[in-house]
C-alpha positions as a Markdown table, in Angstrom:
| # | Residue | x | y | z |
|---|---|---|---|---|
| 1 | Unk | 14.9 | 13.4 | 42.5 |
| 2 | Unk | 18.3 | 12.8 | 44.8 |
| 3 | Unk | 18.3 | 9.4 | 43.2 |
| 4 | Unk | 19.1 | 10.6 | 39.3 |
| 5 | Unk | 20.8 | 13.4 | 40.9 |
| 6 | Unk | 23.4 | 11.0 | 43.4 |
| 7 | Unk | 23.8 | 7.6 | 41.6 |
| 8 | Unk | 25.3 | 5.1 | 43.3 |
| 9 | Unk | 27.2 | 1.4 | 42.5 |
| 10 | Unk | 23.8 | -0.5 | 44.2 |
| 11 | Unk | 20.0 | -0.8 | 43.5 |
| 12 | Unk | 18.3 | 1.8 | 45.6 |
| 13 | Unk | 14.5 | 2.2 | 45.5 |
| 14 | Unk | 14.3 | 3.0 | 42.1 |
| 15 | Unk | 14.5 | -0.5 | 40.7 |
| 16 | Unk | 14.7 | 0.7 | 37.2 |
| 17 | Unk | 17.7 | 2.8 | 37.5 |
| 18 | Unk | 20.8 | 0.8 | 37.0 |
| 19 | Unk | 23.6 | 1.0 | 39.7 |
| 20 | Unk | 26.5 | 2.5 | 38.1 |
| 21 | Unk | 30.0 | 1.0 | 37.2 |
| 22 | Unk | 33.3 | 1.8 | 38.2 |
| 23 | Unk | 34.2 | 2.6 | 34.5 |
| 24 | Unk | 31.4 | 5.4 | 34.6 |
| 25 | Unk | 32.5 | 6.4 | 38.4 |
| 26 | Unk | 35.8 | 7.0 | 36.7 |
| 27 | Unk | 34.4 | 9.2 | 33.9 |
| 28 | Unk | 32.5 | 11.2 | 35.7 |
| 29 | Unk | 35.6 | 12.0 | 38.3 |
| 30 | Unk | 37.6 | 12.8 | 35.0 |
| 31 | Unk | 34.6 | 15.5 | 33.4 |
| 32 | Unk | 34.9 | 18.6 | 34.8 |
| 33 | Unk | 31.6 | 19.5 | 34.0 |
| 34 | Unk | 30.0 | 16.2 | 35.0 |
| 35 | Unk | 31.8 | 17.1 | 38.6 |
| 36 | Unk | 30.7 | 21.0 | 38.8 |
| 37 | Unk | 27.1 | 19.3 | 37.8 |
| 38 | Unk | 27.5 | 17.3 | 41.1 |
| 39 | Unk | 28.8 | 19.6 | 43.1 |
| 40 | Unk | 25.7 | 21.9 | 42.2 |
| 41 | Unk | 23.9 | 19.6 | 43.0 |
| 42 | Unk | 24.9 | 18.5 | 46.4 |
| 43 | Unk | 24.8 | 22.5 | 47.2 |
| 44 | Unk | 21.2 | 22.1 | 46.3 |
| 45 | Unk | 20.1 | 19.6 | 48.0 |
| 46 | Unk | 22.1 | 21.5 | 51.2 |
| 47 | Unk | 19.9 | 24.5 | 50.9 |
| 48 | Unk | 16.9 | 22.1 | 50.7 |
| 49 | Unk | 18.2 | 20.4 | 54.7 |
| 50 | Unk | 19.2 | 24.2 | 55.4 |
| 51 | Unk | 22.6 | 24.2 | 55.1 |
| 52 | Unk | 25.3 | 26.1 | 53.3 |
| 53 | Unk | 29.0 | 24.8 | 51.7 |
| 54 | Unk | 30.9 | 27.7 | 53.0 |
| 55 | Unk | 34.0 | 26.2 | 51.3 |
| 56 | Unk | 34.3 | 23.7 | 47.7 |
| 57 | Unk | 38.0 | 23.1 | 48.8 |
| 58 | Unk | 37.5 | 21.4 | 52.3 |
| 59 | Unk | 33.7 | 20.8 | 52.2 |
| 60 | Unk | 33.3 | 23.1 | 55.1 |
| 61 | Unk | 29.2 | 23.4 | 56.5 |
| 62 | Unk | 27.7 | 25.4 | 58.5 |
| 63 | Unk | 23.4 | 26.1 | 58.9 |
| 64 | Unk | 21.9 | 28.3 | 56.3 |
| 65 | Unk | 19.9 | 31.4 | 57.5 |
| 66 | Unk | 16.1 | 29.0 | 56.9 |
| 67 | Unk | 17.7 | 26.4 | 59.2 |
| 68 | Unk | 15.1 | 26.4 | 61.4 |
| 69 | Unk | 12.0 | 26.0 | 59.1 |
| 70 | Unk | 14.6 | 23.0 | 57.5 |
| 71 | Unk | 15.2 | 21.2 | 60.2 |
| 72 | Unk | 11.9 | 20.7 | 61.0 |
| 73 | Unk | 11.1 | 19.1 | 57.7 |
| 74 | Unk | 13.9 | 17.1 | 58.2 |
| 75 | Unk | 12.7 | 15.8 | 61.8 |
| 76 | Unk | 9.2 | 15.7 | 60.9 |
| 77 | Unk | 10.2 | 13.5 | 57.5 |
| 78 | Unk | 12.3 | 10.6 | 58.2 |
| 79 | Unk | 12.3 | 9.5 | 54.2 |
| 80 | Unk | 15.2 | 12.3 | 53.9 |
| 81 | Unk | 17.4 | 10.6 | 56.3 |
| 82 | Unk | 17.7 | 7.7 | 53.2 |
| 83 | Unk | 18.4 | 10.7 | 50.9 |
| 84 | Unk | 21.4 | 11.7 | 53.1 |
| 85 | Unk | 22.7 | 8.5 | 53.3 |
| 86 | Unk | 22.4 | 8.1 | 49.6 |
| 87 | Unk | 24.4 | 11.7 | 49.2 |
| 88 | Unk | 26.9 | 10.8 | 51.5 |
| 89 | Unk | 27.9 | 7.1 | 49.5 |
| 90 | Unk | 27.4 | 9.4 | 46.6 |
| 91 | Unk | 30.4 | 11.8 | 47.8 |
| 92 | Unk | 32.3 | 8.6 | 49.1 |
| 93 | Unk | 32.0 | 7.7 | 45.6 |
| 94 | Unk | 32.8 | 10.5 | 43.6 |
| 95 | Unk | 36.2 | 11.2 | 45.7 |
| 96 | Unk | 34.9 | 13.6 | 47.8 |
| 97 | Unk | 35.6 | 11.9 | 51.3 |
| 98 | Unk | 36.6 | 15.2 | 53.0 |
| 99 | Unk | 33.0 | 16.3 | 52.1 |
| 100 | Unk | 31.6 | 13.1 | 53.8 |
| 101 | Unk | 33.3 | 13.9 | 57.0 |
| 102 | Unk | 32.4 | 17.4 | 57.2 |
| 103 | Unk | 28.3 | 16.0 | 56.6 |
| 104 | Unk | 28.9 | 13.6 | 58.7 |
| 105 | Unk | 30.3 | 15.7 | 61.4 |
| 106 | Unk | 27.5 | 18.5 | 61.0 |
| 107 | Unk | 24.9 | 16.1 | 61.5 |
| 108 | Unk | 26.4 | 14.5 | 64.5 |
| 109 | Unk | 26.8 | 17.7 | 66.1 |
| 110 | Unk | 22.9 | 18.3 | 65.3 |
| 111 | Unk | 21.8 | 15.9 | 66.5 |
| 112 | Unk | 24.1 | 15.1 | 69.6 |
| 113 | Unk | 25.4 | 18.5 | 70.8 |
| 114 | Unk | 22.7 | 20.9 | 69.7 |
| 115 | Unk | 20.0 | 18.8 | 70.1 |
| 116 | Unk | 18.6 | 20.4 | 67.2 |
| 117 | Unk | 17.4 | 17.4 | 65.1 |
| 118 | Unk | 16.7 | 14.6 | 67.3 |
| 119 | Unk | 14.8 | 12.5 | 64.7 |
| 120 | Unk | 18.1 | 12.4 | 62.6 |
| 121 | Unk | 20.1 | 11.6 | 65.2 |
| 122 | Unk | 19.5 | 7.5 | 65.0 |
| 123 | Unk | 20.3 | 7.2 | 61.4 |
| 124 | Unk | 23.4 | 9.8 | 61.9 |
| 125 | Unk | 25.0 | 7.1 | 64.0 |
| 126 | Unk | 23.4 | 3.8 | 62.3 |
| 127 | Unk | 23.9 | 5.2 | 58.6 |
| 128 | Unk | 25.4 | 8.6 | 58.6 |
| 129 | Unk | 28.5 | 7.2 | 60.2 |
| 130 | Unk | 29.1 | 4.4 | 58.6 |
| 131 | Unk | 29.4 | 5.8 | 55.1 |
| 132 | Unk | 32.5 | 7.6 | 55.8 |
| 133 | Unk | 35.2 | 6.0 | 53.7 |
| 134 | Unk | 38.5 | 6.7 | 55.8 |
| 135 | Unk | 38.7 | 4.4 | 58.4 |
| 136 | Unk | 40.8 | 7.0 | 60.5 |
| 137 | Unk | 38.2 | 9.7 | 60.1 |
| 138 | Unk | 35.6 | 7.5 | 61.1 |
| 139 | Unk | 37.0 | 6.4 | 64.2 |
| 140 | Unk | 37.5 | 10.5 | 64.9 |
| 141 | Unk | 33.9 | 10.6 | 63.9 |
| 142 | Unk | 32.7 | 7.5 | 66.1 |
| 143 | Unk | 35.0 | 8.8 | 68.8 |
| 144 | Unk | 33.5 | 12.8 | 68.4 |
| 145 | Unk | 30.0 | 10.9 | 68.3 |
| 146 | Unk | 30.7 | 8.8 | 71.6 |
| 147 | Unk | 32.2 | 12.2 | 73.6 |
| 148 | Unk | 28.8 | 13.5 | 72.9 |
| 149 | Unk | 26.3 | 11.0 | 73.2 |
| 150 | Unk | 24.0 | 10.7 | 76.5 |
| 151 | Unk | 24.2 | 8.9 | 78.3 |
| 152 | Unk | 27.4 | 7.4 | 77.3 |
| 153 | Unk | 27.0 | 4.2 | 78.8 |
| 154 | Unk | 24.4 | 3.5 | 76.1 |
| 155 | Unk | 26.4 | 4.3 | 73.0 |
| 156 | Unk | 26.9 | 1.4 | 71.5 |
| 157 | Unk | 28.4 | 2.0 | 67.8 |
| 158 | Unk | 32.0 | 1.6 | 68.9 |
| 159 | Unk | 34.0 | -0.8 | 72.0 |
| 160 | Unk | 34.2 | 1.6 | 75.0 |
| 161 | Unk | 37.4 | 0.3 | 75.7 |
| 162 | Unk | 39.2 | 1.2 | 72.7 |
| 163 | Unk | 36.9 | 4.6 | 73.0 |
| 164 | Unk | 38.2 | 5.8 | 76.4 |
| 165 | Unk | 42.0 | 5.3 | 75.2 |
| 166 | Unk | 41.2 | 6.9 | 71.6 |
| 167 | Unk | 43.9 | 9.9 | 70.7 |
């Protein structure tokens, strides 16, 4: 149901539902109601991975109190890691870029610092990463991803040269 629920500008899996337009990307953003819709929503499908928005404003995450019985339905079911992805272009798409950073981030630290979710982990840096609009916060993100990646002569989703002088 994420894919009626996150609609995005391409053909996902659902071959009958049409990819939206920019014109309807910009009604939506202008609807409050269509946007408190989303955002209820994306809190929803939150609680479903185990997680909580502690804050609407910055898009601030942290693990809701079922984390543990969530996060094993998310490592045992890889089909939610196309969910996410879809979510996050979702949020890309509906302006909320700050949110995208904050998922990003909380799935990289997961998956790479708390070891919590190591079937995520490969789409977080193939997909996950990637969908992050902001080129600046994506290099943050690539650069946060490569400080904790083992071992780090392996990580390949970024030049380790440009890496090791990131500030």
């Amino acid at each position: 149901f994420s894919l009626r629920l996150f609609p995005l500008r391409e053909h996902g899996m659902n071959w009958r539902a049409k990819p939206l337009t920019c014109q309807e990307i910009q009604a939506f953003r202008k609807s409050k109601e269509v946007m408190d819709r989303f955002i209820r929503a994306y809190k929803l499908m939150l609680g479903f991975y185990g997680i909580n928005l502690v804050s609407e404003e910055t898009g601030e995450l942290e693990r809701a109190e079922n984390w543990r019985e969530r996060f094993e339905n998310l490592n045992r079911f890889s089909h939610n890691n196309l969910r996410i992805t879809r979510i996050l272009k979702c949020l890309g798409e509906m302006g909320y870029e700050d949110y995208q950073v904050h998922l990003v981030k909380f799935f990289l630290t997961e998956t790479l610092v708390e070891e919590t979710l190591p079937n995520v982990k490969r789409s977080a840096l193939d997909y996950f990463l990637f969908t992050v609009r902001s080129k600046r916060k994506r290099r943050e993100l690539v650069h946060y991803a490569w400080q904790h990646f083992r071992p780090q002569s392996s990580f390949v989703w970024g030049p380790r040269d440009k890496l090791q002088k990131y500030r």
